[in-house]
N, C-alpha and C positions, 0 to 999 in steps of 0.2 A: 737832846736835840740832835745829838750826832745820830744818835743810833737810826730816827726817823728820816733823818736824808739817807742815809747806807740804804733802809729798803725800799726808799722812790727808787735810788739809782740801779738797783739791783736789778730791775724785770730792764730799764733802760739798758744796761752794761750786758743782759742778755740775749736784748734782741739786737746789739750790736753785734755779739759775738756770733751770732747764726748768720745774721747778713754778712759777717765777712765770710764764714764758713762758705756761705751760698755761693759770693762772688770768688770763694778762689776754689769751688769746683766747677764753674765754668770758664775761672781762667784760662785753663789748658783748648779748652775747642773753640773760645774767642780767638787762642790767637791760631789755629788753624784756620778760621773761618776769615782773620784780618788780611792774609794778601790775595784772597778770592772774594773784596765784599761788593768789587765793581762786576767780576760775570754773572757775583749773585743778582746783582739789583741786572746787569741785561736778558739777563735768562728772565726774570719775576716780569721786567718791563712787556717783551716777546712775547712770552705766555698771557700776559692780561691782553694785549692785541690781540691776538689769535683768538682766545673766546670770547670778546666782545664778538669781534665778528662773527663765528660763528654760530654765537646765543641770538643775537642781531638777524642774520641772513639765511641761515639753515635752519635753524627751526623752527617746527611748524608751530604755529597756536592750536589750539584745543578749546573744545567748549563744549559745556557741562550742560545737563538739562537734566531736571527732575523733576518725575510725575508721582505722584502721591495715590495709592491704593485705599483708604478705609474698610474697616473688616465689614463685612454681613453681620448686621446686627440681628435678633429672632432666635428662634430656637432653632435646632440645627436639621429637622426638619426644612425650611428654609433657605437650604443648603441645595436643593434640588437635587440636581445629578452629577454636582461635587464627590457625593460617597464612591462613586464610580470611581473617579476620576482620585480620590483620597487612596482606594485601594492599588490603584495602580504606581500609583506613587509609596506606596508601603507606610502611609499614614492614615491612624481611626482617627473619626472626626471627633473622637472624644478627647482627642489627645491636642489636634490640631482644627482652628479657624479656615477661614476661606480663604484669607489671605497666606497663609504656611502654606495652603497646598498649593497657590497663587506662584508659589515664590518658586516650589518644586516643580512645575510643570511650564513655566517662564522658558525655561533652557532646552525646550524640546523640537527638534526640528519641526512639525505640525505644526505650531507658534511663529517661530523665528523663518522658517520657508518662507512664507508671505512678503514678509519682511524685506530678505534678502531680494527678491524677485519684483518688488514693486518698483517705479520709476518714480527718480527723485530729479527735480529741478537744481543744479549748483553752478557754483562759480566757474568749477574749470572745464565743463562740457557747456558745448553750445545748445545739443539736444537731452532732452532725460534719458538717465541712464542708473540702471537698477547698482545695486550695491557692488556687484562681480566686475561690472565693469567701470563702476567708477575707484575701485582698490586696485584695478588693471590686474585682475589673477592670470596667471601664468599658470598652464602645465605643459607635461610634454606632449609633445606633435605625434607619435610615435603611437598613443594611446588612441581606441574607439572615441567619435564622437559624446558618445550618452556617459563613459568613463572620462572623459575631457570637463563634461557638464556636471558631473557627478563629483568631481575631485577641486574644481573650482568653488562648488557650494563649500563644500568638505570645510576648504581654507578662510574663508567667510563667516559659516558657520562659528567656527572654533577661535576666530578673533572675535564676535560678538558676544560669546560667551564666555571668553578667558577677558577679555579686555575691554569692549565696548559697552558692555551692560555690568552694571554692578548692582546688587538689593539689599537693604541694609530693611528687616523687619525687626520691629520693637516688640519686644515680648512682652511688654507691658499693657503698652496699647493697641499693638495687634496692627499697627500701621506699618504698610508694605510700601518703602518711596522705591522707585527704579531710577538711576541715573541713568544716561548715555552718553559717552563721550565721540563725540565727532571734529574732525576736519574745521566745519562750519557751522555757524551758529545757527541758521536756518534748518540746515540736514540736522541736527542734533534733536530740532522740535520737531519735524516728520514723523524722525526713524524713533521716538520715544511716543508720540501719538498711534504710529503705526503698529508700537508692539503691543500695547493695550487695546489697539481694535482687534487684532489676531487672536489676541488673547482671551477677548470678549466674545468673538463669534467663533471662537475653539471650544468654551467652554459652553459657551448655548447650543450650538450643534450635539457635545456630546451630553449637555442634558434633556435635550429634544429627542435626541439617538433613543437615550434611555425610556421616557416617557411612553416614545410609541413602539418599544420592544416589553414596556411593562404594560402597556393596553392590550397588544396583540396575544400578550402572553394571558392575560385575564381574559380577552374574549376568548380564546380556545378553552382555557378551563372551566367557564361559566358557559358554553354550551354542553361541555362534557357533565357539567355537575346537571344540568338542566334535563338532558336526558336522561340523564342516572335518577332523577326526579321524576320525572313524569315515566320511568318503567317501574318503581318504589309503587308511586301511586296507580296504575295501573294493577300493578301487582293486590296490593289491597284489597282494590275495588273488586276485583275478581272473586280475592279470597272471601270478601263480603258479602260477596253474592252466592257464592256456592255453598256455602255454612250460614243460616239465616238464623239457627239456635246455636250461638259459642257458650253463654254464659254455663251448660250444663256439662260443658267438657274443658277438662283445666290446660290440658295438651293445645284446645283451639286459643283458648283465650293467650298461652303464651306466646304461641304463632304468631298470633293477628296483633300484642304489644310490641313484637320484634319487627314484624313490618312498620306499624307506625312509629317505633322510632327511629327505624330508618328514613320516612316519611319525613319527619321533624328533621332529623339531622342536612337531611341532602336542603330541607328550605332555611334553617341556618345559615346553612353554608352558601347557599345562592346569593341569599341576603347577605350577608359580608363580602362577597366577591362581584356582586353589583354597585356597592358602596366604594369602593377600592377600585373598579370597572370608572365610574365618575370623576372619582379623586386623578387617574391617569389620564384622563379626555380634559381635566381641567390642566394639569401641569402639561400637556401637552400643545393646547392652544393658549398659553400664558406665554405673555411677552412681555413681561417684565425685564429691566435690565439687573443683571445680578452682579456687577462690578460696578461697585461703588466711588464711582470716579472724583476726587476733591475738586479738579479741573484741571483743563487741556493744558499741555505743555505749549509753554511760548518762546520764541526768538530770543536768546538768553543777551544777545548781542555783546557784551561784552565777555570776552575771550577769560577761560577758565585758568590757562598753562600756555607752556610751561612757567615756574615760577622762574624768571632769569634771572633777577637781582642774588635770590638765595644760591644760585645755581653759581651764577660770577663769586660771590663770595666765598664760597666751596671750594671754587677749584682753585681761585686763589689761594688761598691757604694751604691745598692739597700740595700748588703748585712749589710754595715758598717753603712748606717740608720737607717738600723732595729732594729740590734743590739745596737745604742747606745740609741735610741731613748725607748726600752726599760728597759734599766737600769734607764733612767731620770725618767722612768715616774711610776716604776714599783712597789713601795705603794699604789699608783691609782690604779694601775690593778687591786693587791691585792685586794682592796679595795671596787673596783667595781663586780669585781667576787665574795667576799662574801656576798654580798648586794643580786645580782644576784640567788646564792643558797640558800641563806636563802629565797628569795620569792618564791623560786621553791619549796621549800620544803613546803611552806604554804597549 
């Protein structure tokens, strides 16, 4: 019976013995910390004032908006004058969807220009006022006009893409959302509408581009093959006539096979570049839209950030480390800093 209370008390007598261990290695920086424990609570007091207010009063809210891209579904034909626009971006569409290439050509002045240059209606201007001047860019006065316009985009530019736009595509599902973050909740659903129209008539322009530089480029060769045809056939007809017995000379009859497969070959070929001639007059007057839109971005109205509660809590904490963590330690410092200016001084 004894022996079974000795080993209850035993893990009890244990976790006694470490808890005293505990409290008497922080006895020594308790009592450093006991005749500083009233500047610690005014310093902790101070510090929670100062960033309430300033969480409060300086900073600005944020507000999130996201638009949701869906892939081009079809074969990749279907992709129109994507491939173009895949190569330029150093992506095979065999590798990559519409929306990957979506995501790599997002960030391209061509896209984002529009953007930046359109007039948006907001809070703190009376009249509409494009992105440059509603961020109020600054450059220097010193600089050309057109290097003035040029360097203001620049800085615009390079927050919408380092910080304003963010894309997060699913490799899974091939779904491309674009975020925006703005100022206002309003401008946030604009400048996220606005980059998906840019984006949409960026991309139909350069599959339209391509369309009728692959028309143009089949008509020039389908009159070249057409004359190459009807001098084939001429030629024949000639050889036709002027030899009216081939069959009795083997010399004629391979002549007259070598023309007409040249004959055959060039109507071939007219035929598959008339066909292909069609197929470019049809992708060219096609108005399909190829950006698969889920739906237009809307007035998110309630504010995304900052998050202030986690923010307050943080830097409280940050604050009440600091501060204790310097009074433990603060003969050191002393100590270390005269060390420090006395070698300075050498």
């Amino acid at each position: 019976m004894n022996e079974g209370n000795s080993t209850q008390e035993a893990p009890q007598k244990d976790f006694a013995d470490r808890l005293r261990e505990f409290v008497d290695a922080l006895r020594p920086y308790i009592k450093r910390l006991w005749p500083h424990r009233y500047k610690i609570l005014k310093i902790n007091l101070l510090a929670d004032v100062i960033i309430l207010l300033y969480l409060l009063f300086l900073t600005k809210p944020y507000y999130k908006t996201t638009i949701t891209i869906l892939p081009e579904y079809g074969t990749k034909a279907s992709l129109g004058g994507l491939g173009g626009l895949a190569s330029l971006a150093g992506i095979n569409l065999a590798e990559g969807t519409s929306t990957v290439i979506y995501q790599n050509i997002l960030s391209s002045e061509s896209v984002l220009s529009p953007v930046v240059y359109a007039h948006y209606l907001t809070k703190e201007f009376k009249d509409s006022v494009n992105l440059i001047q509603y961020f109020e860019v600054e450059v220097e006065k010193r600089d050309e006009p057109d290097v003035q316009e040029r360097r203001q985009f620049l800085k615009v530019y390079n927050l919408m893409k380092n910080a304003i736009i963010q894309t997060d595509l699913d490799r899974m599902t091939e779904i491309l959302d674009i975020t925006v973050t703005m100022p206002e909740s309003k401008l946030s659903a604009e400048v996220a509408n606005n980059i998906v129209e840019s984006l949409d008539e960026y991309v139909q322009t350069v599959r339209k581009s391509n369309a009728i530089d692959r028309r143009l480029y089949l008509e020039r060769r389908n009159s070249q093959i057409e004359d190459s045809l009807r001098n084939n056939e001429e030629a024949l007809k000639t050889f036709q006539i002027q030899n009216k017995i081939i069959e009795q000379s083997p010399e004629l009859v391979l002549q007259q096979s070598r023309l007409m497969r040249n004959v055959e070959l060039y109507q071939a070929t007219n035929i598959q570049i008339n066909q292909q001639l069609e197929i470019a007059r049809i992708d060219e007057i096609k108005d399909n839209p190829i950006i698969n839109l889920k739906e237009k971005a809307k007035d998110p109205v309630v504010r995304s950030g900052p998050p202030r509660r986690n923010y307050f809590i943080f830097l409280i904490i940050l604050v009440g480390i600091s501060a204790t963590s310097y009074f433990v330690y603060r003969d050191q410092l002393k100590e270390y800093f005269n060390i420090v200016k006395t070698e300075l001084k050498k």
